[in-house]
Structure formats: structure tokens, C-alpha cells
N, CA, C, O and CB atoms as a CASP TS submission, in Angstrom:
PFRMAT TS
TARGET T0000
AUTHOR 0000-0000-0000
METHOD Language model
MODEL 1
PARENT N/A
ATOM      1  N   UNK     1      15.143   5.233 -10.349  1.00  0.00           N
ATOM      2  CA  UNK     1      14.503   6.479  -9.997  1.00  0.00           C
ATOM      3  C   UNK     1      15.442   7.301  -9.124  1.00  0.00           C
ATOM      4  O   UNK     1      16.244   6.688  -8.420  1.00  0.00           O
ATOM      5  CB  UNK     1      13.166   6.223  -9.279  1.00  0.00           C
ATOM      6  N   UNK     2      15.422   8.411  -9.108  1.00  0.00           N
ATOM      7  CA  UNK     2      16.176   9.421  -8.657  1.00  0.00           C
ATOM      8  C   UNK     2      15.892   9.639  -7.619  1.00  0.00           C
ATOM      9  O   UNK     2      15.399  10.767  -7.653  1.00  0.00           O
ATOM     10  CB  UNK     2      16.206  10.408  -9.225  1.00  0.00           C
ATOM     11  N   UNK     3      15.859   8.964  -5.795  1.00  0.00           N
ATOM     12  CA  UNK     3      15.518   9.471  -5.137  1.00  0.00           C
ATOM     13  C   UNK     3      14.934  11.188  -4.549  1.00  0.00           C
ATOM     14  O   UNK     3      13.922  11.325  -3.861  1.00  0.00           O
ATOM     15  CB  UNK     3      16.126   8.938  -4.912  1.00  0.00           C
ATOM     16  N   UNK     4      15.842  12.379  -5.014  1.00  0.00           N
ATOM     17  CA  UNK     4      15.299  13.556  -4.400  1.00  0.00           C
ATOM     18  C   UNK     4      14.395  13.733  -5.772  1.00  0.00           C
ATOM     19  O   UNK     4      13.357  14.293  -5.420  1.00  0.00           O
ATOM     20  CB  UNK     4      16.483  14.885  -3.873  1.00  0.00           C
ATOM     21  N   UNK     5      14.372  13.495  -7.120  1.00  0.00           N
ATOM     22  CA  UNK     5      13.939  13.950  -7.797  1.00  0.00           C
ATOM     23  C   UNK     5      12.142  13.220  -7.873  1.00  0.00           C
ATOM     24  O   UNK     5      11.121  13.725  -8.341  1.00  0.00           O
ATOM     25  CB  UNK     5      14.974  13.914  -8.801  1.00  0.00           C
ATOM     26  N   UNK     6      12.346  11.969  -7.249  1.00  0.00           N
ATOM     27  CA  UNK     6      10.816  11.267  -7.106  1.00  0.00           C
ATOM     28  C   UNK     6      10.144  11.350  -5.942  1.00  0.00           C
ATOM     29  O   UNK     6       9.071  10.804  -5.682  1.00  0.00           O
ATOM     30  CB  UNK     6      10.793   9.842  -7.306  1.00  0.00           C
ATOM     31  N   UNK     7      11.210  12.485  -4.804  1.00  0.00           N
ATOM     32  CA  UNK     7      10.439  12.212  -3.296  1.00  0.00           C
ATOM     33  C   UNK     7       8.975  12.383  -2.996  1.00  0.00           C
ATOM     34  O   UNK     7       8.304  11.756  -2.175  1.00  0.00           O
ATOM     35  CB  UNK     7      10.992  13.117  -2.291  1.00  0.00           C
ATOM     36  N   UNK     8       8.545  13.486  -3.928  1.00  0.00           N
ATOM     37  CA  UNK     8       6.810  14.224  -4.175  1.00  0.00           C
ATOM     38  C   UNK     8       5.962  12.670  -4.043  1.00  0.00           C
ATOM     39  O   UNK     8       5.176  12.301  -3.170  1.00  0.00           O
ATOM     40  CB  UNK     8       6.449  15.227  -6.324  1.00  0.00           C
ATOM     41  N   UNK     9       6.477  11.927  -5.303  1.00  0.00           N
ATOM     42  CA  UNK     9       5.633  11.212  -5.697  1.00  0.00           C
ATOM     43  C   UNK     9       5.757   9.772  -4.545  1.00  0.00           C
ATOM     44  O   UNK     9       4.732   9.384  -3.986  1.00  0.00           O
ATOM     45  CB  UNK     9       5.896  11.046  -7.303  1.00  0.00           C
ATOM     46  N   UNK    10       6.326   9.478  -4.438  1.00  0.00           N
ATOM     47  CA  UNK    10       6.766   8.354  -3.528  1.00  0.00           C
ATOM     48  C   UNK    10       6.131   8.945  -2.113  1.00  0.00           C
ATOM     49  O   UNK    10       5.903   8.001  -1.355  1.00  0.00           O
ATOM     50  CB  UNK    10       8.599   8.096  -3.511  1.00  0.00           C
ATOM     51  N   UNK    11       5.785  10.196  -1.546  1.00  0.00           N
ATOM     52  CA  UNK    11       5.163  10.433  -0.103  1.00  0.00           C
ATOM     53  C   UNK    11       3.912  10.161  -0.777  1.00  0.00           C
ATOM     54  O   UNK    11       3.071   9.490  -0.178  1.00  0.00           O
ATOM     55  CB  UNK    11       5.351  12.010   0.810  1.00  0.00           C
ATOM     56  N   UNK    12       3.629  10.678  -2.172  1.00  0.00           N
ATOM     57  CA  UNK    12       1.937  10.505  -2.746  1.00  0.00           C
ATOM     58  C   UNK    12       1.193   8.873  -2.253  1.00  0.00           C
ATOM     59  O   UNK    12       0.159   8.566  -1.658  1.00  0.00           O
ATOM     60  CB  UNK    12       1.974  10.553  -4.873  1.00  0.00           C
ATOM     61  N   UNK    13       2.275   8.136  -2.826  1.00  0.00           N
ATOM     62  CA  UNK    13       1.959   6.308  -3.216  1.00  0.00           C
ATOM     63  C   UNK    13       2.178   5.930  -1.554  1.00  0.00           C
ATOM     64  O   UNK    13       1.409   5.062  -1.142  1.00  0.00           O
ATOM     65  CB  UNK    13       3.517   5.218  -4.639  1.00  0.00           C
ATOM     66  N   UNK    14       2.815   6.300  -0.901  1.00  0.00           N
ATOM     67  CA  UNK    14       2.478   5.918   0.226  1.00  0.00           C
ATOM     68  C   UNK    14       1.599   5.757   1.155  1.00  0.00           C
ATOM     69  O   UNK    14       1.259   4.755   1.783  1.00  0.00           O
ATOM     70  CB  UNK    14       2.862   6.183   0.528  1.00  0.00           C
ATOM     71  N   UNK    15       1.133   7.238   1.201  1.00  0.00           N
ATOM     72  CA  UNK    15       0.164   7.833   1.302  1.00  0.00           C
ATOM     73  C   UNK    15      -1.264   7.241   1.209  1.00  0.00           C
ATOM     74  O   UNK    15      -1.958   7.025   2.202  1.00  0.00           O
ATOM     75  CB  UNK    15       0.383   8.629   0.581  1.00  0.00           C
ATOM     76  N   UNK    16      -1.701   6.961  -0.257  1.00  0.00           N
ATOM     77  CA  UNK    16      -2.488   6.236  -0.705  1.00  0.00           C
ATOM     78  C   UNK    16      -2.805   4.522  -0.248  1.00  0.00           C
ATOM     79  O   UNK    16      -3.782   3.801  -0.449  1.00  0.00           O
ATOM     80  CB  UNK    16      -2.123   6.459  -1.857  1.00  0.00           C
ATOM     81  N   UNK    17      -1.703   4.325   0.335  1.00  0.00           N
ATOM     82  CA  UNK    17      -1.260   3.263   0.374  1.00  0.00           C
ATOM     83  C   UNK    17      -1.331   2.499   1.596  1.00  0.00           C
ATOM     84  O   UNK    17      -1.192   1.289   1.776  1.00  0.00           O
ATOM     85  CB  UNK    17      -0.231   3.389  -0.024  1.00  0.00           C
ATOM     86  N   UNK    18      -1.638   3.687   2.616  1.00  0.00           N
ATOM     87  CA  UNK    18      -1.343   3.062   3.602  1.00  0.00           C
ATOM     88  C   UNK    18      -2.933   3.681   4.130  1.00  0.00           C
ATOM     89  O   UNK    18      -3.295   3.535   5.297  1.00  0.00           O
ATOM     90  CB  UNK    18       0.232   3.376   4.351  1.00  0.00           C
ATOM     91  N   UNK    19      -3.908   4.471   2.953  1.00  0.00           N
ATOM     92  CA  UNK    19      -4.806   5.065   3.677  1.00  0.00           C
ATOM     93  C   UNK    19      -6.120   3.405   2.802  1.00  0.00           C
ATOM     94  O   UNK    19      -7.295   3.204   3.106  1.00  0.00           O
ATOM     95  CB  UNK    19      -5.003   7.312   3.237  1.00  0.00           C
ATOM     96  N   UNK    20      -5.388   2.713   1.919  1.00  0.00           N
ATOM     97  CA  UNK    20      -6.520   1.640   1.430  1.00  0.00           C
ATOM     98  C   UNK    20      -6.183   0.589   2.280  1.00  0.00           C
ATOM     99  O   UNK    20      -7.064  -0.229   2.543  1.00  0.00           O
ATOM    100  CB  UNK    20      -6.516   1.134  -0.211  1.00  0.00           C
ATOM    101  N   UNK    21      -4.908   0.440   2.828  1.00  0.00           N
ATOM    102  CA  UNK    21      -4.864  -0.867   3.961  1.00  0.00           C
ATOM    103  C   UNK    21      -5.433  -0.323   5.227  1.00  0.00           C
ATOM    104  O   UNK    21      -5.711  -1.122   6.121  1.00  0.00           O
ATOM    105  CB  UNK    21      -3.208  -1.495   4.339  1.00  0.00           C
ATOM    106  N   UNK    22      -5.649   1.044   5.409  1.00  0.00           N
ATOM    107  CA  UNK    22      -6.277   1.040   6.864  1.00  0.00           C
ATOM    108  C   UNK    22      -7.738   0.897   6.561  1.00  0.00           C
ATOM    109  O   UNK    22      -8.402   0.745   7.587  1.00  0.00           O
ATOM    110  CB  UNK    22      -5.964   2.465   7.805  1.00  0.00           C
ATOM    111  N   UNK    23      -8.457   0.902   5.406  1.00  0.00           N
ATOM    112  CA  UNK    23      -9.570   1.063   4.953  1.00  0.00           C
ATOM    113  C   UNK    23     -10.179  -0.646   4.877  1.00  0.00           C
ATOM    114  O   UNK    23     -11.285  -1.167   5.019  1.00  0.00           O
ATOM    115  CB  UNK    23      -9.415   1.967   3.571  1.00  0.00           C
ATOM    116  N   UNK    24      -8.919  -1.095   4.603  1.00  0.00           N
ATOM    117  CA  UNK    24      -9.237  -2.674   4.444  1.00  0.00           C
ATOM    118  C   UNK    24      -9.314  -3.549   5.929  1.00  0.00           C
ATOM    119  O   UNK    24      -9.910  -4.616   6.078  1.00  0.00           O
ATOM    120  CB  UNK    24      -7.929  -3.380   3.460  1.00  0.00           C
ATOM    121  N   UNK    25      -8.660  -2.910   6.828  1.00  0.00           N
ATOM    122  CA  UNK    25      -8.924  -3.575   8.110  1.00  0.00           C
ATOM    123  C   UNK    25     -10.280  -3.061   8.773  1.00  0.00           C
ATOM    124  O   UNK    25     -11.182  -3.815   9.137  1.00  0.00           O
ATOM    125  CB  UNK    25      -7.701  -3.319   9.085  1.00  0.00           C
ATOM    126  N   UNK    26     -10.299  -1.515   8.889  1.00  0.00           N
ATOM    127  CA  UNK    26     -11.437  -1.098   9.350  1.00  0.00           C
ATOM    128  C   UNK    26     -12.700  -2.191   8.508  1.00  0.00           C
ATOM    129  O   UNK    26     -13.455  -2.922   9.149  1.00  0.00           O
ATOM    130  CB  UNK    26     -11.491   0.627   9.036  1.00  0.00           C
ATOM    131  N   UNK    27     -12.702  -2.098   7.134  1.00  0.00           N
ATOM    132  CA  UNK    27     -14.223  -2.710   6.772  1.00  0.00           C
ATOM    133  C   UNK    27     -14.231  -4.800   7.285  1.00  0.00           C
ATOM    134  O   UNK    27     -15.096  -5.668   7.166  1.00  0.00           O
ATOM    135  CB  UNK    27     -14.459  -2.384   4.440  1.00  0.00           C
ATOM    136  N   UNK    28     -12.777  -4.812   7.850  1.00  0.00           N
ATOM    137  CA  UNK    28     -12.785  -6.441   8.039  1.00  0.00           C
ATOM    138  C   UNK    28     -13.049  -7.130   6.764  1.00  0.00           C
ATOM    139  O   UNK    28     -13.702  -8.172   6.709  1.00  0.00           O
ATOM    140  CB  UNK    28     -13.932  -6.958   9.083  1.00  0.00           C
ATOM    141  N   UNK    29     -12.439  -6.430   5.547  1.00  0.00           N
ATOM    142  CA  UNK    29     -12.000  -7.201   4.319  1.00  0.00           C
ATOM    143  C   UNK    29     -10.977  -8.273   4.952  1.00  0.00           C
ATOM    144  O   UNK    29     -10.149  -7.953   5.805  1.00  0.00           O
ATOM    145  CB  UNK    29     -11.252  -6.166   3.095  1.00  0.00           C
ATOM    146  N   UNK    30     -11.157  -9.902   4.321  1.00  0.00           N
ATOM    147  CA  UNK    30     -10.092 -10.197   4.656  1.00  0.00           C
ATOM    148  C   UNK    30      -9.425 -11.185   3.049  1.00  0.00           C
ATOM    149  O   UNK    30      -8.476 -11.954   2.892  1.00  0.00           O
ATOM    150  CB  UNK    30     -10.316 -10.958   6.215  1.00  0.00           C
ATOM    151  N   UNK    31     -10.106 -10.845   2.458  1.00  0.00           N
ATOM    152  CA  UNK    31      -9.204 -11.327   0.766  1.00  0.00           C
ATOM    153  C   UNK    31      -9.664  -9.880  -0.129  1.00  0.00           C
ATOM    154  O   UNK    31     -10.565  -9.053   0.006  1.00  0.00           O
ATOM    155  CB  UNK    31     -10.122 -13.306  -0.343  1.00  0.00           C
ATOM    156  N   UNK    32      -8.703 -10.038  -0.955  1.00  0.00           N
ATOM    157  CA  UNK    32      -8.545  -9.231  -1.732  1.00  0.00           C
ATOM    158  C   UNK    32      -7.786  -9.383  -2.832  1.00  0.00           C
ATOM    159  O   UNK    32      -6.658  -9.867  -2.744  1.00  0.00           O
ATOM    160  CB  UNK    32      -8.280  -8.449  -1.208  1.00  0.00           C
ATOM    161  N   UNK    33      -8.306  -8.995  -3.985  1.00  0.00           N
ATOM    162  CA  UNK    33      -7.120  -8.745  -5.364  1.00  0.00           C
ATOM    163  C   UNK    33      -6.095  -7.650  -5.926  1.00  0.00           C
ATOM    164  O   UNK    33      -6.560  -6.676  -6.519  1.00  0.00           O
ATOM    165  CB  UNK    33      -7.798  -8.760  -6.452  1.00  0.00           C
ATOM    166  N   UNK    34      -5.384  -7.719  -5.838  1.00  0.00           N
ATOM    167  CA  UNK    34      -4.561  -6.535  -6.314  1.00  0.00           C
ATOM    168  C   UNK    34      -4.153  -6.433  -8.033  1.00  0.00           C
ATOM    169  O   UNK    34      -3.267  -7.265  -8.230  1.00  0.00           O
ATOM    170  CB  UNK    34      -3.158  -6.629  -5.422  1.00  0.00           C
ATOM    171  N   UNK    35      -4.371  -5.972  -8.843  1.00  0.00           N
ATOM    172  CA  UNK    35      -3.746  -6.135  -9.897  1.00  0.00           C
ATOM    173  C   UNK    35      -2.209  -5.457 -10.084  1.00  0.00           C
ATOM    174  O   UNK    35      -2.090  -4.243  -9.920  1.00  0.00           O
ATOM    175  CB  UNK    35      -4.656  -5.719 -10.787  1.00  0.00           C
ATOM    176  N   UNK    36      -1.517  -5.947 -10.290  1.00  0.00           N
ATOM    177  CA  UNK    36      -0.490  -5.169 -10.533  1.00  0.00           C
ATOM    178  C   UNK    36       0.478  -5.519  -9.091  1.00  0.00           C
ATOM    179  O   UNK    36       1.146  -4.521  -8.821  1.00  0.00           O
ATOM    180  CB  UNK    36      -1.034  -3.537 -10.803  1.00  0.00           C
ATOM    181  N   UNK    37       0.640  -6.276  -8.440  1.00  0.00           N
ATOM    182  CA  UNK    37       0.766  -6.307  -6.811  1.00  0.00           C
ATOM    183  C   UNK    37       2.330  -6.967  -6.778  1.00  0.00           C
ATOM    184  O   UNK    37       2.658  -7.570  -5.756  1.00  0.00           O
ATOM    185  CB  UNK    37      -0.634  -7.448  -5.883  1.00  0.00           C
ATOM    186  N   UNK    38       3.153  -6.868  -7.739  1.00  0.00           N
ATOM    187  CA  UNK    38       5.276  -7.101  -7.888  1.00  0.00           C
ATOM    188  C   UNK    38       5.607  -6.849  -6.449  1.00  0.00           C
ATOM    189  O   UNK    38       5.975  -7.687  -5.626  1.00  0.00           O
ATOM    190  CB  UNK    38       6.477  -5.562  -9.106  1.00  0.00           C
ATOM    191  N   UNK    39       5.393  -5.392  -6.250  1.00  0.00           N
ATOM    192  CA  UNK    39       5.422  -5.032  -5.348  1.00  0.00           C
ATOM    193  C   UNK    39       4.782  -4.456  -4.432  1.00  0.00           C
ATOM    194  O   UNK    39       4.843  -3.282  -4.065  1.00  0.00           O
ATOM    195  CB  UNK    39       5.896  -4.788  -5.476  1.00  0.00           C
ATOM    196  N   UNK    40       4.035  -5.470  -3.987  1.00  0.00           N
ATOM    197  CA  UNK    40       3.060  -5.078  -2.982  1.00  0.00           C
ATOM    198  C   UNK    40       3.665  -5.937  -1.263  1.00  0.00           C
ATOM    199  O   UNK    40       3.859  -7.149  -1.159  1.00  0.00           O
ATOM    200  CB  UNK    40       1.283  -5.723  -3.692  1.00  0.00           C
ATOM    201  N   UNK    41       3.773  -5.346  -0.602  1.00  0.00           N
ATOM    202  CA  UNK    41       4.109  -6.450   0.978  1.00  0.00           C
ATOM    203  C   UNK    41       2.874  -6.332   2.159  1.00  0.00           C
ATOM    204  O   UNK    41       3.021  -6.400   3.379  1.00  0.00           O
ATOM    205  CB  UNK    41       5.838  -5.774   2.008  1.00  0.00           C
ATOM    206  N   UNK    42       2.246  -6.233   1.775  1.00  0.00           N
ATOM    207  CA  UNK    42       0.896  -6.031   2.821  1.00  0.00           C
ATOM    208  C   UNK    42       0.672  -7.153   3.277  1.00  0.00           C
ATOM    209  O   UNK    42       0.201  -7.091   4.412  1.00  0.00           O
ATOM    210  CB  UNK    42      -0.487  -5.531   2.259  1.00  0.00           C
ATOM    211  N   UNK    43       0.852  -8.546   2.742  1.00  0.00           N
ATOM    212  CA  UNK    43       0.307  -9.693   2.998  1.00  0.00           C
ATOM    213  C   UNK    43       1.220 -10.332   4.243  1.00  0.00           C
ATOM    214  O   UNK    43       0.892 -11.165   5.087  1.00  0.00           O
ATOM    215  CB  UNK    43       0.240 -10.531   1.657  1.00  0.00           C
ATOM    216  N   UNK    44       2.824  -9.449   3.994  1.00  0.00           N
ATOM    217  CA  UNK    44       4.034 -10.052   5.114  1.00  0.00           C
ATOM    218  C   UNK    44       3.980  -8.911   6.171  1.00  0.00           C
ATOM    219  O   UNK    44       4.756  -8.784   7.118  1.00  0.00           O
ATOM    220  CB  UNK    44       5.867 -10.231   4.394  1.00  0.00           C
ATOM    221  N   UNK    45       2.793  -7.996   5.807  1.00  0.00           N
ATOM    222  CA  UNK    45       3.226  -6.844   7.100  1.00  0.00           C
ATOM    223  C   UNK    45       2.165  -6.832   8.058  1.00  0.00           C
ATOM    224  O   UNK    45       2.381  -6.712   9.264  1.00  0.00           O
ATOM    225  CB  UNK    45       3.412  -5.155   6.600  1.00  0.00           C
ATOM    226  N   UNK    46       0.859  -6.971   7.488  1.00  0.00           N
ATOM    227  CA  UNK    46      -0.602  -7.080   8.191  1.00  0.00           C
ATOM    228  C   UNK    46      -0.421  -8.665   9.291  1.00  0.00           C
ATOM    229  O   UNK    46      -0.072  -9.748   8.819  1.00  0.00           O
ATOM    230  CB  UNK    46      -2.110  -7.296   6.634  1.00  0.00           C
ATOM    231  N   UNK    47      -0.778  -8.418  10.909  1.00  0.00           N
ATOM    232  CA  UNK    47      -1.118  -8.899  11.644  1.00  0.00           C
ATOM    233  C   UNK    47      -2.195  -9.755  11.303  1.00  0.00           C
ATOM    234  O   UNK    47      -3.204  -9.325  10.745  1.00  0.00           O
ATOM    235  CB  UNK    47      -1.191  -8.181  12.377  1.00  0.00           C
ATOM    236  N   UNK    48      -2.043 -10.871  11.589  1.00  0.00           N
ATOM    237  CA  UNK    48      -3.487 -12.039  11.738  1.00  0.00           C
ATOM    238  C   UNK    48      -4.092 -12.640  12.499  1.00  0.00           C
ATOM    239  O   UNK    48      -5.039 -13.332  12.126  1.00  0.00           O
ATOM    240  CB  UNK    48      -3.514 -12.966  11.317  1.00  0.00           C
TER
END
């Protein structure tokens, strides 16, 4: 991927991204499924 040419989309996925992990601590979810989750790091970044 073309960094300047994907920057739009990459602030989008972040974005999103960081507004369902704050969503997941607030409700005190503490398992969850991800489909699709290659690259997902939430599991090495979230405090326990």
C-alpha cells in the first residue's frame, strides 16, 4: 500500500478501531471473537 496514497483510509480503520476497544472495556467485555483478526494486537496491548 502506498502510504500517502492510503493515509484517508488508514486514519478511518484506526479510528474505528480504537473507538470498538474503548467500547469493549467500558461494557467490561472480557472475551471476544474477531473474525478476520491476522492482524489484530489488542490482546498484546490491552492491560489486565
Amino acid at each position: 500500500m502506498h502510504p500517502l496514497g492510503t493515509r484517508p483510509y488508514r486514519v478511518g480503520i484506526a479510528a474505528r478501531t480504537r473507538f470498538v476497544e474503548d467500547l469493549i472495556v467500558q461494557e467490561g467485555i472480557s472475551q471476544y471473537h474477531l473474525l478476520g483478526a491476522g492482524l489484530d494486537t489488542y490482546a498484546q496491548r490491552r492491560e489486565r
